[in-house]
N, C-alpha and C positions, 0 to 999 in steps of 0.2 A: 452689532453695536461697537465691537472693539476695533472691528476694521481702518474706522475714521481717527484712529489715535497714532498709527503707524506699528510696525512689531516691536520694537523696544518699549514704549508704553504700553502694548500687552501683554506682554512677557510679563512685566514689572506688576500687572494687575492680576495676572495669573497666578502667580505666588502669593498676593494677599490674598486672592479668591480662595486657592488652596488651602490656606492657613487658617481663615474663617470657616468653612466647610468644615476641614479636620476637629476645628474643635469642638466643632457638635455633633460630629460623628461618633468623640467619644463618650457623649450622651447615651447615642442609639446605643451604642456595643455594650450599656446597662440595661436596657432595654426599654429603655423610655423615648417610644417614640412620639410623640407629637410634644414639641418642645417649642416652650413660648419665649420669643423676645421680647424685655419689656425694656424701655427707655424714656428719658425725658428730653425736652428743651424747653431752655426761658429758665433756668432758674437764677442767672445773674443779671437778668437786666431790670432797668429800674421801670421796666412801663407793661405795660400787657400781660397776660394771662401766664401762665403753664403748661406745656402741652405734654402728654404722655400717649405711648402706643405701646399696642403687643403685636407682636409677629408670631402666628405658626407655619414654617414655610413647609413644602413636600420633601421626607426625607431625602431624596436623591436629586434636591433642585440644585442647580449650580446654575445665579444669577452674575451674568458678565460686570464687571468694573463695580460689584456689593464692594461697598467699604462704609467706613467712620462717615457720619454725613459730615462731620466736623472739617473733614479733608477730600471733601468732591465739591466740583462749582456748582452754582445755581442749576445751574443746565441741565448737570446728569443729574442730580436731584430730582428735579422735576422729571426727568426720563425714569429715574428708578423709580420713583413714586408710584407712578401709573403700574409699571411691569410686576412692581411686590404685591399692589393691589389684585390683580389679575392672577396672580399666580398663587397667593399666598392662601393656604387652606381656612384663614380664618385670620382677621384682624380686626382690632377696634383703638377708636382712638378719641383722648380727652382730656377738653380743657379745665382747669380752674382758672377763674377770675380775680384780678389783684386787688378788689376786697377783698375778698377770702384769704387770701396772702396775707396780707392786711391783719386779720383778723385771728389767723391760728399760724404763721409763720411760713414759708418759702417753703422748709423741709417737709410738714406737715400736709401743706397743699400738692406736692409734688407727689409725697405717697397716695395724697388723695387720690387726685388724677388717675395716679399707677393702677390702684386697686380701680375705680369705676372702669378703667379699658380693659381689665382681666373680668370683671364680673361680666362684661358687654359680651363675651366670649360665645359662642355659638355650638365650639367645640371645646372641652376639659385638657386642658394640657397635662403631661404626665408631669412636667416642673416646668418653673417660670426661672429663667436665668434673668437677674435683674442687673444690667446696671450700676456699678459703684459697690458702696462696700456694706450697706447696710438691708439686712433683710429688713420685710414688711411685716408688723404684727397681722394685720388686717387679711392678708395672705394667707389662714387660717384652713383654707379649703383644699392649699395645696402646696405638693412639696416647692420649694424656691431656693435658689442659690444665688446671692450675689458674689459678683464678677466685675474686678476694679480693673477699669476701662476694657470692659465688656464691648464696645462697640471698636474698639479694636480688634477682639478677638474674633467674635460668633459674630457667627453668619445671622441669627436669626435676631439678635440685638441689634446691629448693625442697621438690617432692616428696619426697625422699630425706629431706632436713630433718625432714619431719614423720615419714617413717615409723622413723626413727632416734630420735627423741624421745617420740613417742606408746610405741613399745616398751621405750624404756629409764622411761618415769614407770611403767610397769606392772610392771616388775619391780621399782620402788622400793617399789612402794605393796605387794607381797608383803612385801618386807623389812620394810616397816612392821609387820608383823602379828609376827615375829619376833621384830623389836627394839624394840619400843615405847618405851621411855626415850627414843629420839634422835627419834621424829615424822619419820619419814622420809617421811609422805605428805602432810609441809607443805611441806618444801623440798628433798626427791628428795637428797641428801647434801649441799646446796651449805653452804656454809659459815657461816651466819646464825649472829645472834646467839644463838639457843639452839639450837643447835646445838653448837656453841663450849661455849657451861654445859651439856650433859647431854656433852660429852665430859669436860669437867674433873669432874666428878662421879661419871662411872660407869666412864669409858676409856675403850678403843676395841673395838670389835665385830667380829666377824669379817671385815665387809665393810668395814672402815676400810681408806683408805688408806695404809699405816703410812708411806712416806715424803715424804710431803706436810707440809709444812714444819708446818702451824697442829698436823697431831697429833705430826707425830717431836717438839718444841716443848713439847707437854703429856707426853707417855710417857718422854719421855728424860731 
């Protein structure tokens, strides 16, 4: 896989690999081994769901060009996607819907999410490295650590990053097909400038977020 980048783009990914890797190694060296990544995406845009994933990957896996999905193109996305699947001892992954957003807040929904893909689990993790800064009450069944920008760091967050993101641009890109006025398979709901004008234009769509300040703002 890294071949097609040339040696200097894998050098340069070998070091984040390494640095991802390392830090969950020093997980294992407490001896907790089966360590779960948990991540989200969608929590800033104004239209579609929330997507959350866990990762437990094999202690000694070292997956080529893993990083932040935030800083990989669609492409290797979609390529890492399928390979963490395949490889990963155990993952699950889930959405909440922007009622529900709607209804008990962004943050609220997100933890939602979090917890239903750790319950979805197959296998018990020894800890859940979460993601950002705030632990989960709901997490109750096991130890967890949040890790602010985590999906920088681990490896196994990292993974969850993509598989959180790769699934939620895929349900965007259906909506697309739906709603066509908003181009949801330019900018997955974020809030862009045309976005903004096909909302002041047409309104909001079923999968608007209604109380998201930029639409409550144009509808109210």
């Amino acid at each position: 896989m890294g071949n097609q980048y040339g040696v200097e783009r894998w050098e340069i990914n070998t070091l984040i690999e390494s640095n991802l890797f390392s830090f969950d190694k020093s997980f294992y060296n407490k001896n907790l081994n089966l360590i779960a990544g948990v991540d989200e995406a969608g929590r800033g845009p104004l239209a579609g769901p929330v997507a959350a994933a866990v990762v437990i990957l094999p202690k000694n896996l070292i997956i080529p060009n893993l990083n932040d999905s935030k800083k990989l193109s669609e492409k290797k996305r979609e390529i890492l996607f399928e390979i963490i699947k395949e490889k990963a001892l155990d993952y699950a992954i889930e959405t909440v819907d922007n009622k529900i957003i709607d209804k008990i807040n962004i943050l609220r929904a997100t933890f939602l999410a979090m917890s239903r893909a750790v319950l979805k689990l197959k296998i018990k993790p020894d800890i859940c490295l979460i993601d950002g800064n705030h632990k989960i009450s709901s997490f109750s069944f096991t130890n967890q650590e949040a890790i602010i920008s985590g999906d920088a760091k681990s490896a196994c967050i990292a993974a969850a990053s993509i598989l959180a993101k790769v699934t939620r641009d895929r349900i965007m890109l259906e909506y697309a097909k739906q709603y066509p006025f908003y181009e949801f398979e330019k900018h997955k709901g974020y809030g862009t400038k045309k976005h903004i004008e096909a909302l002041k234009k047409y309104g909001a769509c079923p999968i608007h977020r209604l109380t998201f300040a930029p639409i409550n703002n144009i509808i109210s």
